[in-house]
C-alpha angles and dihedrals in degrees: 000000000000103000077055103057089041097082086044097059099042093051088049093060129159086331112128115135112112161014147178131214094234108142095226121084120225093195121222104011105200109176139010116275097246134011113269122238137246088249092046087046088048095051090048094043089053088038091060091043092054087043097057094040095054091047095065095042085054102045088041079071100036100047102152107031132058126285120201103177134170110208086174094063096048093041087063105041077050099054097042071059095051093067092058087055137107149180109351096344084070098038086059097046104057090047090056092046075050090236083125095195102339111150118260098233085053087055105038083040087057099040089067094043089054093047091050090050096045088053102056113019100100119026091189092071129049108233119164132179123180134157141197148188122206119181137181109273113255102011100125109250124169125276087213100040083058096036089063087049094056107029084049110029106036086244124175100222114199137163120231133201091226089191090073120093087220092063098085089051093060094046093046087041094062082043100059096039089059092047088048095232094308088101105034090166135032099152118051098187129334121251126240087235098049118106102171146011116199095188127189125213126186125174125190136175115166120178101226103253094233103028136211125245107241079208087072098052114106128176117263153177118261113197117229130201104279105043101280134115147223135200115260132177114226127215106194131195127185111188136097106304129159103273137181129185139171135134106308114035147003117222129175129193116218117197134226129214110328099344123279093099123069140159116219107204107197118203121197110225114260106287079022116129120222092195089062087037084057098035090062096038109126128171088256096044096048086042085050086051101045089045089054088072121119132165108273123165096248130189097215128194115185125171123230110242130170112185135174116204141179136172141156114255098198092101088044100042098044079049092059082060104273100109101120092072089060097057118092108238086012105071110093099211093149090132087068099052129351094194094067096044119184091357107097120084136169101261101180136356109206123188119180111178138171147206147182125184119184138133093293098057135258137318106178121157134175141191124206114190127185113204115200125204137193110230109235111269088213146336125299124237101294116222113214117192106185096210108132139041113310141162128246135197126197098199140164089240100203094055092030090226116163120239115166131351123187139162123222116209100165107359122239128256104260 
């Protein structure tokens, strides 16, 4: 069995990008069907450097608990916004998204091509990917903006009417269809001030390609930061996987399907610390690690773990250098609507994912949902209840001369 697996393992390589949820199954998948472009190379190659940038700007805030994050899914909702950016607000985007000054037809252009691969590369493994944009009924957006979401992304494009109570329902029930049922919500209520969501969703479930027996998982201890320690159950496997060791770490990389798919699991040596591991992690680093893997004979011991995770990515991403299309009067998304001018602004990025890895192998999804908002054009009717101490002036207001000034701490009887 293994000389057999061996050939196998050497031909699949550092290869892990995409799958499809066709029920046939094609066998040992070696290469990708065509020869990517420059542009596709470019847009992966950007994609890997924002992922890993994001990471570490995630984990910097979430130190000691767990992080399950989906760059890919917020590269894309992103990128569905990028179209709708202008001036500095799109300079700064595509920085942040790491496509430096790429055009955006190449982009867009390579956006579609990578979706159409990940979806059918590996009919073993389900793997989805669908976006949308929703925006407020009758607010003047613009034809073309929509028409790149929906001619490059895939995009379901649908005007709401965000006053409803309902609306939130039909945008979390797409959600959660194309979750499938792993993200039921992504939008909680929708504020006065939003005028559109472009929301991401990717689904994944991948049967490890050489399984573990339930019958050899035994309960054991995990080690946390501090010294303490928490109870695990441990699937193990001993058999010829693709393995990598110095140092300073272990990491082994487990295949899906037939083969496309893998997850690389990365263990700092004992005394090591994954928060620095992670905190020097770049896309050349982590392509000169995977590409470090050869067939070894391993003992491996992997605990089960099935998470559910959300956050908020404004602070990360506006400290990957987009901050500008965060700030109220500042953001340029005038490609989205020139009517409103400078008005629109990101006002949240969301992401919710999930994952579960057992014996079995691996289901994991994730939502990423922009909400724009309209800056107030001015200030609302202001209430002033005068019940408490206050100061008061009696002044010739041209001149600005001072007449009288008081305090009133209980006011008198009249």
């Amino acid at each position: 069995m293994k000389t057999r697996r061996l050939p196998w393992l050497l031909a699949v390589g550092g290869l892990a990008l995409a799958c499809s949820d066709s029920p046939t199954a094609p066998g040992l998948i070696t290469h990708l069907p065509r020869q990517l472009t420059a542009a596709e190379l470019g847009v992966i190659a950007a994609s890997n450097s924002f992922a890993f940038g994001l990471f570490r700007e995630v984990n910097a805030a979430h130190a000691d608990s767990n992080v399950f994050l989906s760059p890919l899914s917020a590269s894309m909702a992103l990128g569905m916004t990028t179209n709708g950016a202008a001036g500095a607000t799109l300079d700064s985007m595509r920085a942040a998204l790491g496509f430096g000054q790429m055009p955006l037809a190449d982009i867009d252009a390579s956006y579609q091509s990578l979706i159409a691969l990940l979806r059918g590369l590996d009919p073993n493994v389900d793997f989805r990917i669908a976006n949308s944009i929703w925006y407020r009924q009758g607010f003047p957006f613009e034809a073309s903006f929509l028409d790149l979401g929906r001619l490059y992304f895939d995009a379901r494009i649908e005007a709401l009417d965000f006053a409803d109570p309902g609306a939130p329902g039909v945008i979390n029930g797409w959600v959660n269809d194309n979750t499938n049922g792993r993200i039921p919500t992504i939008v909680d209520q929708i504020p006065r001030d939003a005028v559109m969501y472009l929301i991401n969703a990717i689904y994944f479930k991948g049967a490890w390609t050489f399984r573990f027996d339930s019958a050899d998982t035994r309960d054991g201890s995990f080690f946390v930061p501090g010294g303490a320690t928490a109870p695990a159950r441990f699937m193990s496997l001993r058999d010829t996987l693709r393995y990598y060791e110095d140092a300073s770490l272990q990491a082994v990389d487990l295949a899906y399907g037939g083969g496309p798919f893998a997850m690389a699991v990365v263990l700092p040596r004992e005394g090591g610390d994954v928060n620095a591991l992670i905190g020097g992690l770049t896309a050349s680093g982590w392509r000169d690690l995977t590409g470090r893997f050869t067939a070894r004979e391993v003992d491996l011991y992997l605990p089960k773990f099935r998470l559910t995770w959300e956050d908020l990515l404004n602070d990360p991403l506006s400290a990957l250098g987009m901050g500008i299309a965060f700030r109220p009067g500042e953001a340029d998304f005038t490609g989205m609507s020139r009517q409103a001018g400078h008005e629109l602004f990101i006002s949240k990025v969301k992401q919710k994912t999930f994952v579960d890895v057992n014996e079995e192998g691996t289901e994991a999804a994730a939502a990423t949902a922009v909400e724009m908002s309209l800056t107030s054009v001015g200030p609302g009717r202001p209430v002033m209840r005068v019940d408490r101490p206050f100061l008061f002036a009696i002044r010739e207001r041209y001149s600005g001369t001072l007449l009288f000034v008081g305090k009133i701490v209980r006011p008198p009887a009249s």
